[in-house]
N, C-alpha and C positions, 0 to 999 in steps of 0.2 A: 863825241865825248859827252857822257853826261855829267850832270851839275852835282855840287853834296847834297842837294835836295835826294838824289837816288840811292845816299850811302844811310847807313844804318851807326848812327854817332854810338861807342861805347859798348856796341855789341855785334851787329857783323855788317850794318852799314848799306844795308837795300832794305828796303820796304817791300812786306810781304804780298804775295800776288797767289789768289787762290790756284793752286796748284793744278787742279785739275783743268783749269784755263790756258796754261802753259803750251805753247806752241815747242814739243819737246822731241827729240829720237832715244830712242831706248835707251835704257840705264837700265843696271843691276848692281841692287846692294843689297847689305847686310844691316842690321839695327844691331847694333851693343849696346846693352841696358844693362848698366850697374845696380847689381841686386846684394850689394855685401852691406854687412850689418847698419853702416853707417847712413845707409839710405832709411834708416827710421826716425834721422834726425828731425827736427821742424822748421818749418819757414815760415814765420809768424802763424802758430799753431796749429798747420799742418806738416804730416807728415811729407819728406822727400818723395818717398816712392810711391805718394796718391797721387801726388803735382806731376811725377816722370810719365805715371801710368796711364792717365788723364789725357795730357796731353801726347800722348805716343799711340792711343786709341783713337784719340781727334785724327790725329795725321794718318795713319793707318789708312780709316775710312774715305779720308779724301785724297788722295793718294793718287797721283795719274796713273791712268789706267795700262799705260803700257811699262811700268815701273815692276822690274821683279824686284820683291822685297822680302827676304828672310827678317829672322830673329835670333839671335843670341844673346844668352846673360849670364852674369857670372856670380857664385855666390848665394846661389838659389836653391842651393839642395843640403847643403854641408857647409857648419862652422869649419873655421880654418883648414880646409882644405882647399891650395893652391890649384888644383889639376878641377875644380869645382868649374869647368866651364861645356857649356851644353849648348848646340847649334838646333835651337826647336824648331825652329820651321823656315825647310832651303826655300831661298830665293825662288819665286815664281808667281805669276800673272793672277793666278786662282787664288790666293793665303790671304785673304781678310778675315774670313773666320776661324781661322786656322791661329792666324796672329794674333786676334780680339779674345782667343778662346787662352793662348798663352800666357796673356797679360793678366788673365782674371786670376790665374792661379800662380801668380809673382808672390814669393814672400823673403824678403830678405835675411839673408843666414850671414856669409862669409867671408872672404877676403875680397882682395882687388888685383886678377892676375892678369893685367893690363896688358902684355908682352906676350901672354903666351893666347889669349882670346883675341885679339889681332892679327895675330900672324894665322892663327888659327880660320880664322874667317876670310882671309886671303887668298888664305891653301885651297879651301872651299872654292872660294870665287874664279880658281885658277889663274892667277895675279899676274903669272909669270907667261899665259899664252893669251889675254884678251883684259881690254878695261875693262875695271870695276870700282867701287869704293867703299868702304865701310864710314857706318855714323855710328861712332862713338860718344854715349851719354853717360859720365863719371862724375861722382862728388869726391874724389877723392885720388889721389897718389896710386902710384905701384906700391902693393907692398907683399909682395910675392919675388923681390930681389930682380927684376925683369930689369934689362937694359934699355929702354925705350932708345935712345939715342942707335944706338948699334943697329934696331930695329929702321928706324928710319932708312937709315943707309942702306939695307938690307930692301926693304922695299922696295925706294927707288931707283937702285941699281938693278935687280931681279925683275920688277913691275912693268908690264905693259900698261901704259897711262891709268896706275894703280893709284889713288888717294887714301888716305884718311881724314877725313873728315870730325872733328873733335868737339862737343860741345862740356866747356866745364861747371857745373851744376853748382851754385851756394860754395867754392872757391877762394880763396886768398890769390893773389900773385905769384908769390913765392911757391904755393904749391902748382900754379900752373904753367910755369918755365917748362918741364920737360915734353908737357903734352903739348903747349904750343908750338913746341920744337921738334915731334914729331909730326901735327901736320903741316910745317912749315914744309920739312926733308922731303914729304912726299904730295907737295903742292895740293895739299886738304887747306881748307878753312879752318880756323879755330872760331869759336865764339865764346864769349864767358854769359850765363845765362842765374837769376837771382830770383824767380819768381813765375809764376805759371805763363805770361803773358810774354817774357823774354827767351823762356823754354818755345815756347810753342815757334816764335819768329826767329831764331835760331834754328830751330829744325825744320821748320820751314825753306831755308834758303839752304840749307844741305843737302836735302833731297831735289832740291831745284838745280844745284850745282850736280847728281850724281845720276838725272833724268838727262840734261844738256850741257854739260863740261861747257863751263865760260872763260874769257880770260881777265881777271882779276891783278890790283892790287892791295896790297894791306901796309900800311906807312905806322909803325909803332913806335912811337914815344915811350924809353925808357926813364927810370931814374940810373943814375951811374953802380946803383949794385945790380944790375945788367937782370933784376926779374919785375922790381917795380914799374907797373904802365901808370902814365902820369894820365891824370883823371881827365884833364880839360885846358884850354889856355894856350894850346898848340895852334900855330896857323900854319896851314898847311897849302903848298902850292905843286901843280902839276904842270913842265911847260912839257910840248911836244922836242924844243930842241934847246940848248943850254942858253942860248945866245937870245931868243924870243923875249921881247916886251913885256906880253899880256900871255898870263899865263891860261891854259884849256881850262882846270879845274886848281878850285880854292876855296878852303874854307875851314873855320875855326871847329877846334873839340879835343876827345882823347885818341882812340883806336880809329887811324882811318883806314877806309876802305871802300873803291868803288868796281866797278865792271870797267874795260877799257881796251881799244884794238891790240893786238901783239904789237909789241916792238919796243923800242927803248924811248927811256922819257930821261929828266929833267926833273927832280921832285926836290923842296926847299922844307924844313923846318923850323921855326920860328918860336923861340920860347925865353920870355925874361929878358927878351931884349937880344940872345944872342940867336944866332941861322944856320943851321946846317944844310951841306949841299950833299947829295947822291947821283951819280946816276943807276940807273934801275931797269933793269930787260924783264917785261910781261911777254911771262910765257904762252904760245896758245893754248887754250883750254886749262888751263893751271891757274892756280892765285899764286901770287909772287909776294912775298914777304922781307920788308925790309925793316931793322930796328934804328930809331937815331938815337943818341942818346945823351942828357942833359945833367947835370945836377937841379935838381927841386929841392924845396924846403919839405916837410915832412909835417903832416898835422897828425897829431896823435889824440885819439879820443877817447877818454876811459869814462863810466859811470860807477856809482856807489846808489847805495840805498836810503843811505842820510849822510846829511852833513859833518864829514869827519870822517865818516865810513870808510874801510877798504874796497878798493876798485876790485870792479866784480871779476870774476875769474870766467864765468860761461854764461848764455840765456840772454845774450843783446844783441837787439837787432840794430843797424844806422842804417839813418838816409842822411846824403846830406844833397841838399838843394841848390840851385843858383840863386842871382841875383834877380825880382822879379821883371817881369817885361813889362810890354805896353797894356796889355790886358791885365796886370795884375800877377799873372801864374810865375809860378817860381819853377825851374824845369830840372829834374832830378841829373846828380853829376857822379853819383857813386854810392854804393852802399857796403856793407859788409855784415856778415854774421859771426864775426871776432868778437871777444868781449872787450878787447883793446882793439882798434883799430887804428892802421896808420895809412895816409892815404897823401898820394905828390898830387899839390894841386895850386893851381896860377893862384899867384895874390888876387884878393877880391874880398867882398862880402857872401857870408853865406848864413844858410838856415842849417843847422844841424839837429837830426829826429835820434831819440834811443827810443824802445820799447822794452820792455821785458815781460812779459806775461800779459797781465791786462792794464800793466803801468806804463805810461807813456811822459815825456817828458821833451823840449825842445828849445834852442837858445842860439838868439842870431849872434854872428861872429865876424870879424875880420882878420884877416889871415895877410902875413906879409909876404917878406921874403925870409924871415928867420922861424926854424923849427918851431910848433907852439903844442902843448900839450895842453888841452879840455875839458874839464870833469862836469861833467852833467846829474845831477842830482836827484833820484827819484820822488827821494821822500815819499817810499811804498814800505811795506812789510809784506809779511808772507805767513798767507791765511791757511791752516790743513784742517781741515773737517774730515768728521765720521758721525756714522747713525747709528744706532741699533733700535728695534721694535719692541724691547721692554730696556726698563730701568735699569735693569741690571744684565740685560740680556747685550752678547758678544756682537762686535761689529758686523756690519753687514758687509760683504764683498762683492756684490753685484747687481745690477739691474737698479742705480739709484741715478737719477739724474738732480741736480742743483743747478741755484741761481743765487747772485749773490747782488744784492739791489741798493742803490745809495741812499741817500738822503730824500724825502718827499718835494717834491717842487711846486711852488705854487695852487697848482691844481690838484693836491694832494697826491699825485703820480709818483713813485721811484723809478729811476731808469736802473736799468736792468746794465750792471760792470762787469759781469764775470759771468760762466756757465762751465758747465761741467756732467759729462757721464760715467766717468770714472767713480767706484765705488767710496774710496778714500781722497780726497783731490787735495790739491795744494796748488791756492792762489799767491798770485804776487799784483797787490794794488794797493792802490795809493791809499796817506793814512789815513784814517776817518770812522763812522760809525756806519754799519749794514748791519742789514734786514738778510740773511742766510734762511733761503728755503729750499727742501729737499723733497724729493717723492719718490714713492715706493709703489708701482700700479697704481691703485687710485687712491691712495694716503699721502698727505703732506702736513708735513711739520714745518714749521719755524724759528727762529732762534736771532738774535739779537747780538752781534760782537762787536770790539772797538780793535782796531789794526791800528799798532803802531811804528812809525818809521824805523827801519833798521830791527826789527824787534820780528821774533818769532810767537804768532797766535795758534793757539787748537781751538777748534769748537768740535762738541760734541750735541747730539742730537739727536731725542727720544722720540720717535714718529710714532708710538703708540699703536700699531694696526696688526693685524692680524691677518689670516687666508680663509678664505672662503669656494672648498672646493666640491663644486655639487654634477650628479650625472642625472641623467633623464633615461626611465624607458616607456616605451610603448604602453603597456600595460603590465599588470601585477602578473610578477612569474619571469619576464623576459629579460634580457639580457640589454644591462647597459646600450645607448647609442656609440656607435665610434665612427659616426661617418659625417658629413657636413649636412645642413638642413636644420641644425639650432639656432636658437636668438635668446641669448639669454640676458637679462634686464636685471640687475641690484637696487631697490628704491629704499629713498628714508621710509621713517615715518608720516604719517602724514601732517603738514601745517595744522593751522587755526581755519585756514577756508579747506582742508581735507582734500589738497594737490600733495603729492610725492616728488619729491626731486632724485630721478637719475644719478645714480653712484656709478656706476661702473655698469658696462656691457661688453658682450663676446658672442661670438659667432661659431667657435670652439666648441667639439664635444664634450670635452671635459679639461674646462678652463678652469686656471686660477685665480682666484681675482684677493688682491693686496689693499686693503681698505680700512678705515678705521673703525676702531672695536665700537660695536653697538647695535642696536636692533634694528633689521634689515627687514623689507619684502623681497623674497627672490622669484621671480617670474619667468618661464621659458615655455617658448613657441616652436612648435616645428607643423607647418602649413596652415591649418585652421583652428588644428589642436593646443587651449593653450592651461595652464595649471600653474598656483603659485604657494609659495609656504614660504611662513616667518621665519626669521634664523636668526640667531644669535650669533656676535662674533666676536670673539676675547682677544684681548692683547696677546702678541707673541705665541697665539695657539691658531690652529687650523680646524675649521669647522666643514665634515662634510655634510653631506644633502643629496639625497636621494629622490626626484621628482616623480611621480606617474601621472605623465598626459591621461591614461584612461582614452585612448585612441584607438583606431586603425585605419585600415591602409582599404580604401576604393579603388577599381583598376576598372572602369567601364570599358565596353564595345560598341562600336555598330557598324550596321549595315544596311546596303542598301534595299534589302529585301529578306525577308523569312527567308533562311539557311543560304545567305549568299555569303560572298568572300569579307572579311572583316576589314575594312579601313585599316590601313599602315601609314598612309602618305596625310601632308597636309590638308585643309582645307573642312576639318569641324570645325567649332565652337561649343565648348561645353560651358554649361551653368550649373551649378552645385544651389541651391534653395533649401533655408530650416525650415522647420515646424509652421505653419500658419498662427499669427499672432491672434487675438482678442477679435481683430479685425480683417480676420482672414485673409492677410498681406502675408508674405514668404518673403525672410529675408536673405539678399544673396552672398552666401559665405563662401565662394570657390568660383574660380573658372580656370581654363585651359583652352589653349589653340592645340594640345598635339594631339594626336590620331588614339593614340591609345593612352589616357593621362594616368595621373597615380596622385590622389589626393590622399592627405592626412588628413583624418575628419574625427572630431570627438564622437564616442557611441550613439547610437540614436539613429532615427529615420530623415529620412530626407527625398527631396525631389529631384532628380535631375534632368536636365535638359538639351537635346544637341542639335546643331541647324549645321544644314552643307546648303550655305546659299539660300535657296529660296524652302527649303525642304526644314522641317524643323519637328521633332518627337519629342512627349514626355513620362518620363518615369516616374509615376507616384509611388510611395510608399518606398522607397530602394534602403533597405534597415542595412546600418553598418554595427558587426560584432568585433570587440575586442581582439585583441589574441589570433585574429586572421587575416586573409586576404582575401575582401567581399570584391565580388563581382556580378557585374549587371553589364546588362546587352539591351540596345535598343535597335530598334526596325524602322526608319526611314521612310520606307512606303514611296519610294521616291524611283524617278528615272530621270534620263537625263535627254535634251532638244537640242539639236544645231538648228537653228532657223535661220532663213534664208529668203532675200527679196527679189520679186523676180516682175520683169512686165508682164505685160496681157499674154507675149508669144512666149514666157517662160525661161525670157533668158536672164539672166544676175544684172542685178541693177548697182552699178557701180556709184563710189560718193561716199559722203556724212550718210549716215542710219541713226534712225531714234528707234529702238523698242522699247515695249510697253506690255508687261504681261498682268493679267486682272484672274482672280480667281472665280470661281461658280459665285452666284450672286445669293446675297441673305434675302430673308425673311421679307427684306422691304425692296428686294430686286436689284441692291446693289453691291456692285464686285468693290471688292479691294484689290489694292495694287501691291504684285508679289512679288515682280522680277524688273527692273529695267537694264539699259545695256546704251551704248551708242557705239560697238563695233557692228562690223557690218554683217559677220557670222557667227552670234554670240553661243554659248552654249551654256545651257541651264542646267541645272539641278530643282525641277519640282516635281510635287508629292503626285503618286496616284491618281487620276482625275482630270475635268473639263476645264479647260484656259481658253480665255479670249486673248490675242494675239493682237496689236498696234504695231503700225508701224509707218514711218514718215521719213519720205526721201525728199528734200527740198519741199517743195508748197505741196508737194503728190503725198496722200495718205491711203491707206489699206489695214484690213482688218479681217480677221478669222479667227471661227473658232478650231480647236484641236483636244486632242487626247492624249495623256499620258498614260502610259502602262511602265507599271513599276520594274527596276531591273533591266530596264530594254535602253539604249541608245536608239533616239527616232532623229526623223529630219525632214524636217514640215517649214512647206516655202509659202510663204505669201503674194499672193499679186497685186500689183497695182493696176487698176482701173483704166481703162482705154484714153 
C-alpha cells in the first residue's frame, strides 16, 4: 500500500513519472482537445488553447513509445455547429508528427459536442470489442444538449474495459459534476487542472493510467448540494478491514486519490469534527470513485476596483493559500477564475490572492465555521491607449508594442507594470502616475498619464515617424533586388566627434523601416559592394530610395592544368585583393572556400588568388564590369603525390610518420617548406616542379628528392637507410 506521499492532493494525487520510463503494456487512446470558442479565454494572460496546445505537444513528444495515440477536436472548423467534430489523426505508433503537425494548426471556432465527440472516438477505438480510453481535455459544459450521464451508462455497459478519462481545464464545481460523473460510470479519472503545470500532471497520469490500467481509488469530499468538493481539512483514512486498529493509508486534504490492490477496504472521512464511514470495492485496473458528503461553511470572495465600488462581474483571478509551514511557504489550497468565487473550506487562517490584469491585491483572513463573504480592493483603474504617427493622423491598428513604467526608484530606474502588443490595449493597474511608451519599428514615443481608482483613463499618443522604404540594384539599368544578400543600415547624423549612431537595420530586400522623421544616412551592402545616400524622412509620409551598388558579379574557375576538368568539389581557397596602395600593399576585400564562388565586387580591377593545399596561382589584373557576369579561370600548374615509406627491402614502414616537403631552393640555396603531413600515406597537392621529400619514422630518417608533373597522380616512396 502506498503512503499520501504517492497521491496527488487537489488534483489527481500521484506524482508525475517521465513517462517514457514507465514499465508499461500497450494502450490505445484517443486525445480530445476542446477547440470551441471558449478556449480563447486567459489564465493570467494567456490564452487557454496556448497553455492546452503547449502542453499536449510536450506530452505528444514524450509519449511511451508503445502508446497508440490519435487526435480529436472539436469546434475547430465552424461557429455553432454541433456535428463540428473531426478525428485528425487515428490512433497509431507512427503519429508524432502527424499530431505536432495538427496542433500547430488548432484555432478555436465553436461549440462543445462533449456526447457526441466521445462516443464518437469510442466507436473509433472499437470500445465494444477490445480496451481502450479516451483523454478528454474541456473548459467547458455540453452544450450541444448531449446526455453525458446516459453516455456513461452506455459505455460501461457496451465497453470492453473502455474509460474515459477527463481532465476539466480553468472549471468551477458546479460545472464539473456531469464530467466527473461520466468518468466516474466508466472507471476514467477525472482531474480538475488551473494552470500549465497542473495541465501537464493531469495528463500525464492519464496517459499513464491508458498505457497500464491501474487499480485506483478516488475518496471525494462534497458540500451537501452534492457538486461543491470541499478544498481541504478532510482527514482521510484507508483500513484494509473494518475492524483494524491502524489504518494502511491516511492523510489530510481535498480530492483524495491513491493507486491500491483490488479488493474492498474500509475508508473514514473526517471533517469539523463529524466521520463518515464507507465501505468501497477497488476495482482491478479501474479507479473507483466514492463521494462523502458534509455541510461546510461557504467563503465567498468578491473584488471591486475601489472602495465602494461594485463587485466585478469578470477578469479575476484567486488563489488562496494555506497556513505557512516550518519553512515559511504557505502551500496553495484552491483557486478559481470566477469573478465571485465561492469556495468550502476547514476553518483556519488563510492568505487570499485577486489579480486582474496587471493589478494584484492580497489580504490574510480567518475563516470559521459560519458563511463569510471578502471583498478585496484593488484600488486600480483601467488605462486604453492609442497612437497615431501624425497629429491629426488616424489610429494606428497594428504592429505597435507598449510598456507602461511606474514611478523612478532610487537609482533613477522605472520598473516596467504592464506591456502590451496589441494595437489599441487596455490596462488594468493600480492607481498612480506612468511613464506610457509605445514603438512603431524603430520609433518611439512617450507619454505621461495619472490612473485613477475605479476611474476610466485614455491616453493618446503622437509617435511622429514616418517609413522609409528603399531598393537596391546592381547597377544603373537593372532591375530591383528581390532575393536575400542585402544589409541595410539607417544612421543619424553624425555627433560632435563625427560617430553615427544606428537607427534601424534589415537584411530584407525591400524593407520598411518605421523611424522617426529626420535626416538619415541610408547605407546597403550586398558582398564587398557597398553605396550610401542621404534621405529625408517626414512625419506620417513614406520616403522611398532607390540605391546603385555600381557592382557586379565575379564567378572564377580553375584547374589543375591548361584545358583540364574545372574544380566542383571542395578544397580551394580563394582571395579576392584591391588595387595596390601608395605602398604597394593589396588590400583583401573577398574570400571563399567553394569550388566555383560568386563575389559581389564594386567596378574596378582586382587580383585574385587560389591555393589547393600546397599549389597556389595568381591573377593579376582580373577587371570586373558592371552590368555583367565577369569571369576568370586560373591554371594551378599543380599535380598531385601519394608518398609512401618504405625500408631498405621496400617494404611499408608501419607507425607515427612526419613528412616534410621543401620546394627547389633560392638564390641563397635555400628551400622553403611547402607541404607537411604526419599520416602515414599523405597525399599532396603541389605545383609543377622539383620537391625534396623528409621523412621520420621514430629516431629513423630519409630523404629524396622527386618530380612533379602537372595533371598526373604520381606515387613516390621513400626509403629508410639500412
Amino acid at each position: 500500500m502506498k503512503h499520501l506521499a504517492l497521491l496527488l492532493a487537489a488534483v489527481l494525487g500521484i506524482a508525475a513519472t517521465p513517462l517514457a520510463a514507465q514499465d508499461s503494456t500497450k494502450g490505445k487512446t484517443i486525445l480530445i482537445l476542446d477547440a470551441s470558442g471558449s478556449m480563447w479565454g486567459k489564465i493570467e494572460g494567456k490564452a487557454k488553447i496556448d497553455i492546452a496546445l503547449a502542453t499536449a505537444a510536450d506530452l505528444i513528444r514524450n509519449r511511451p513509445a508503445n502508446l497508440e495515440m490519435g487526435l480529436m477536436a472539436y469546434g475547430h472548423r465552424r461557429k455553432g455547429d454541433c456535428n463540428d467534430i473531426e478525428l485528425i489523426v487515428p490512433p497509431g505508433k507512427e503519429t508524432t508528427e502527424s499530431l505536432l503537425g495538427a496542433l500547430d494548426r488548432m484555432v478555436p471556432k465553436g461549440k462543445t459536442p462533449i456526447f457526441k465527440s466521445v462516443l464518437q472516438a469510442a466507436e473509433s477505438l472499437r470500445y465494444t470489442e477490445q480496451p481502450a480510453s479516451v483523454i478528454l481535455v474541456s473548459d467547458g459544459i455540453e452544450t450541444c444538449d448531449g446526455d453525458l450521464g446516459a453516455l456513461g451508462k452506455l459505455l460501461a455497459e457496451k465497453g470492453i474495459d473502455f474509460k474515459t478519462h477527463i481532465i476539466g481545464f480553468a472549471m468551477t464545481d458546479e460545472q464539473t459534476v456531469e464530467l466527473r460523473a461520466l468518468a466516474k460510470t466508466t472507471g476514467g479519472l477525472y482531474a480538475d487542472a488551473g494552470d500549465a503545470a497542473t495541465l501537464k500532471a493531469a495528463l500525464q497520469t492519464a496517459v499513464a493510467a491508458a498505457v497500464k490500467p491501474v487499480t485506483s481509488l478516488s475518496l471525494v469530499p462534497l458540500d451537501e448540494d452534492g457538486k461543491s468538493i470541499l478544498k481541504n481539512g478532510v482527514q482521510f483514512a484507508l483500513y484494509k478491514n473494518k475492524g483494524d486498529e491502524n489504518p494502511a493509508v491516511e492523510g489530510t486534504g481535498g480530492l483524495w486519490k491513491g493507486d491500491v490492490e483490488p479488493g474492498a477496504y474500509h475508508a473514514t472521512a473526517t471533517f469539523a469534527g463529524r466521520t463518515l464511514e464507507a465501505a468501497v470495492d477497488a476495482a482491478e485496473g479501474r479507479n473507483t470513485t466514492h463521494h462523502f458528503t458534509f455541510k461546510a461553511p461557504v467563503l465567498t470572495l468578491q473584488a471591486v476596483m475601489q472602495e465602494g465600488g461594485e463587485p466585478l462581474a469578470d477578469g479575476v483571478a484567486w488563489k488562496v493559500l494555506g497556513a505557512a509551514n516550518a519553512e515559511g511557504r504557505r502551500p496553495p489550497v484552491t483557486y478559481s477564475y470566477d469573478a465571485t468565487a465561492t469556495f468550502r473550506l476547514a476553518p483556519g487562517d488563510y492568505l487570499v490572492q485577486a489579480k486582474r490584469g496587471n493589478a494584484a491585491v492580497e489580504q490574510e483572513i480567518s475563516f470559521g465555521e459560519e458563511p463569510r463573504t471578502v471583498t478585496l480592493v484593488f484600488g486600480a483603474g483601467r488605462l486604453a491607449m492609442s497612437a497615431a504617427l501624425t497629429k491629426d493622423g488616424e489610429a494606428i491598428t497594428e504592429g505597435l508594442a507598449w510598456k507602461v513604467l511606474g514611478e523612478p526608484n532610487s537609482e533613477g530606474k522605472r520598473p516596467q507594470v504592464a506591456y502590451s502588443y496589441d494595437a489599441q490595449p487596455k490596462f488594468t493597474i493600480p492607481a498612480g502616475a506612468y511613464l506610457v511608451s509605445v514603438k512603431k519599428g524603430n520609433a518611439t514615443a512617450t507619454a505621461t498619464v495619472e490612473v485613477e481608482a475605479g476611474k476610466d483613463t485614455t491616453g493618446h499618443i503622437v509617435i511622429g515617424s514616418g517609413f522609409l522604404k528603399p531598393r537596391a540594384v546592381m547597377s544603373a539599368g537593372m532591375e530591383p533586388f528581390d532575393d536575400k544578400g542585402l544589409k541595410w543600415d539607417v544612421l543619424t547624423p553624425p555627433n560632435d566627434e563625427g560617430k553615427r549612431k544606428s537607427v534601424a537595420y534589415s537584411y530584407d530586400a525591400a524593407p520598411k523601416f518605421s523611424i522617426p522623421s529626420g535626416s538619415y544616412l541610408l547605407r546597403v551592402t550586398r558582398g564587398q559592394a557597398t553605396t550610401e545616400q542621404d534621405v529625408e524622412v517626414s512625419s506620417g509620409e513614406t520616403t522611398e530610395a532607390l540605391l546603385n551598388l555600381n557592382a557586379a558579379l565575379l564567378r572564377p574557375t580553375a584547374s589543375m592544368t591548361e584545358g583540364g576538368e574545372v574544380f566542383n568539389d571542395r578544397g580551394l581557397k580563394w582571395e579576392v585583393y584591391g588595387p595596390p596602395n601608395a605602398e604597394g600593399k593589396r588590400a583583401n576585400v573577398a574570400y571563399s572556400y567553394d569550388a566555383q564562388p560568386t563575389f559581389v565586387l564594386p567596378a574596378g580591377t582586382y587580383q585574385v588568388v587560389v591555393k589547393r593545399e600546397s599549389a597556389a596561382t595568381t591573377l593579376d589584373d582580373v577587371t570586373v564590369e558592371t552590368g555583367k557576369l565577369n569571369g576568370a579561370h586560373a591554371v594551378l600548374d599543380a599535380g598531385l603525390v601519394k608518398l609512401t615509406l618504405a625500408d631498405a627491402s621496400g617494404s611499408p614502414v608501419s607507425g607515427s610518420h612526419w613528412w616534410d616537403v621543401f620546394g627547389p631552393p633560392n638564390a641563397e640555396g635555400k628551400r622553403a617548406k611547402v607541404a607537411y603531413s604526419n599520416k602515414p600515406t599523405p597525399t599532396v597537392v603541389l605545383r609543377a616542379g622539383p620537391y625534396l621529400v623528409k621523412a621520420k619514422a621514430g629516431d629513423r630518417t630519409a630523404e629524396a628528392e622527386m618530380q612533379v608533373e602537372a595533371g598526373k597522380l604520381s606515387e613516390f616512396t621513400v626509403k629508410l637507410a639500412e
